[in-house]
C-alpha positions as CSV (number, residue, x, y, z in Angstrom):
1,X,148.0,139.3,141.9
2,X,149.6,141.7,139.6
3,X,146.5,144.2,139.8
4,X,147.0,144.5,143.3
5,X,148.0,147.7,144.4
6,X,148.7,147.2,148.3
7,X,151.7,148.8,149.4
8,X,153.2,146.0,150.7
9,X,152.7,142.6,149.5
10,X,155.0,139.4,150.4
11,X,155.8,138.5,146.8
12,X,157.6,140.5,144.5
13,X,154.9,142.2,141.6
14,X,157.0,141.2,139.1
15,X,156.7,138.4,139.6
16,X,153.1,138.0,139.3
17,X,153.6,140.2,135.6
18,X,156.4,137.8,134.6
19,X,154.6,134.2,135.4
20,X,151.3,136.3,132.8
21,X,153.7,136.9,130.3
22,X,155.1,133.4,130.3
23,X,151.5,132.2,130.5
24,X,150.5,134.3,127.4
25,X,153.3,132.9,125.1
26,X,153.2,129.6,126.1
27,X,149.3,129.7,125.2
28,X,150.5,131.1,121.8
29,X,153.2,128.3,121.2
30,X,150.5,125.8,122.5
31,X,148.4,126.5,119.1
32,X,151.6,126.3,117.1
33,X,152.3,122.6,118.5
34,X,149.1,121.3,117.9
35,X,149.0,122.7,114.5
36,X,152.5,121.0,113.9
37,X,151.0,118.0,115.8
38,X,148.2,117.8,113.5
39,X,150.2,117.9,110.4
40,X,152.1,115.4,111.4
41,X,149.4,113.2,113.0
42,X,147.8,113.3,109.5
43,X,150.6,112.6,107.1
44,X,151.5,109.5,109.4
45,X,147.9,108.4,109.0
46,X,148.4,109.2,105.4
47,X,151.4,107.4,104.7
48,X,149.4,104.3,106.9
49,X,146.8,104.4,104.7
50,X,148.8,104.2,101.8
51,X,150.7,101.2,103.2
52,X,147.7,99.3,103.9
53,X,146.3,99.6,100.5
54,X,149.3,98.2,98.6
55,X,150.0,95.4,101.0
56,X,145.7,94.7,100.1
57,X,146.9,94.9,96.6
58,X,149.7,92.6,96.8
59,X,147.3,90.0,99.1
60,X,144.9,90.0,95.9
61,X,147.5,89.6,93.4
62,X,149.4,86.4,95.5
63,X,145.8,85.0,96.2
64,X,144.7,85.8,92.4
65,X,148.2,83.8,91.6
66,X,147.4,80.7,93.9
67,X,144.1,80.3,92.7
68,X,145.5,80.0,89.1
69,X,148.1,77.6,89.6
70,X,147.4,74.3,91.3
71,X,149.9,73.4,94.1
72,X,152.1,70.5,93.5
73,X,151.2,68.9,96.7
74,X,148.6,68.4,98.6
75,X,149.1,68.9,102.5
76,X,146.2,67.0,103.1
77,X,147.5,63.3,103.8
Protein backbone atom coordinates (compact mmCIF):
# COMPACT_ATOMS: atom_id res chain seq x y z
CA UNK A 1 0.00 0.00 0.00
CA UNK A 2 2.68 2.52 0.72
CA UNK A 3 4.53 1.74 -2.72
CA UNK A 4 1.59 2.70 -4.58
CA UNK A 5 1.92 5.66 -6.54
CA UNK A 6 -1.74 6.23 -7.88
CA UNK A 7 -2.83 9.70 -7.67
CA UNK A 8 -5.57 9.20 -5.79
CA UNK A 9 -6.01 6.50 -3.43
CA UNK A 10 -8.95 6.30 -0.59
CA UNK A 11 -6.58 5.95 2.36
CA UNK A 12 -4.21 8.38 3.40
CA UNK A 13 -0.30 7.16 2.35
CA UNK A 14 0.77 7.86 5.59
CA UNK A 15 -0.88 5.82 6.85
CA UNK A 16 0.16 2.75 5.15
CA UNK A 17 4.17 4.23 6.09
CA UNK A 18 3.04 4.64 9.71
CA UNK A 19 1.18 1.12 10.37
CA UNK A 20 5.23 -0.30 8.65
CA UNK A 21 6.99 1.58 11.04
CA UNK A 22 4.96 0.50 13.97
CA UNK A 23 5.18 -3.07 12.47
CA UNK A 24 9.06 -2.78 12.36
CA UNK A 25 9.56 -1.77 16.03
CA UNK A 26 7.19 -3.83 17.39
CA UNK A 27 9.03 -6.86 15.63
CA UNK A 28 12.27 -5.40 17.22
CA UNK A 29 10.64 -5.23 20.87
CA UNK A 30 9.14 -8.72 20.14
CA UNK A 31 12.89 -10.25 20.31
CA UNK A 32 13.61 -8.13 23.39
CA UNK A 33 10.43 -9.82 25.25
CA UNK A 34 11.25 -13.10 24.50
CA UNK A 35 14.74 -12.65 25.44
CA UNK A 36 13.53 -11.18 28.82
CA UNK A 37 10.89 -14.08 28.74
CA UNK A 38 13.52 -16.51 28.52
CA UNK A 39 15.65 -15.27 31.23
CA UNK A 40 13.04 -15.28 33.35
CA UNK A 41 11.47 -18.56 32.26
CA UNK A 42 14.86 -20.18 33.16
CA UNK A 43 15.74 -18.71 36.50
CA UNK A 44 12.13 -19.68 37.68
CA UNK A 45 12.88 -23.17 36.46
CA UNK A 46 16.22 -22.71 38.21
CA UNK A 47 15.06 -21.69 41.42
CA UNK A 48 12.33 -24.91 41.03
CA UNK A 49 14.88 -27.03 40.56
CA UNK A 50 16.73 -25.99 43.41
CA UNK A 51 13.60 -26.27 45.62
CA UNK A 52 12.90 -29.72 44.64
CA UNK A 53 16.32 -30.93 45.44
CA UNK A 54 16.39 -29.73 49.06
CA UNK A 55 12.88 -30.77 49.87
CA UNK A 56 14.53 -34.56 48.27
CA UNK A 57 17.13 -33.91 50.80
CA UNK A 58 15.18 -33.21 53.66
CA UNK A 59 12.68 -36.43 52.64
CA UNK A 60 15.99 -38.60 52.94
CA UNK A 61 17.15 -37.16 56.05
CA UNK A 62 13.40 -37.46 58.02
CA UNK A 63 13.16 -41.03 56.39
CA UNK A 64 16.96 -41.81 57.27
CA UNK A 65 15.73 -40.53 61.02
CA UNK A 66 12.59 -42.81 61.16
CA UNK A 67 14.29 -45.76 60.16
CA UNK A 68 16.82 -45.24 63.03
CA UNK A 69 14.44 -44.75 65.79
CA UNK A 70 11.70 -47.18 66.47
CA UNK A 71 8.25 -45.57 66.93
CA UNK A 72 6.77 -45.78 70.30
CA UNK A 73 3.60 -47.18 69.02
CA UNK A 74 2.49 -49.22 66.80
CA UNK A 75 -0.64 -48.15 64.72
CA UNK A 76 -1.28 -51.48 63.84
CA UNK A 77 -3.91 -52.77 66.47
Amino acid sequence: MAADESPSLPYDKNIADQRRKYGDNMMKKAEEHLQTQRQYDGEKADKMAYAKKLRQEEKEKQDAIEVCIPPLYSVDR
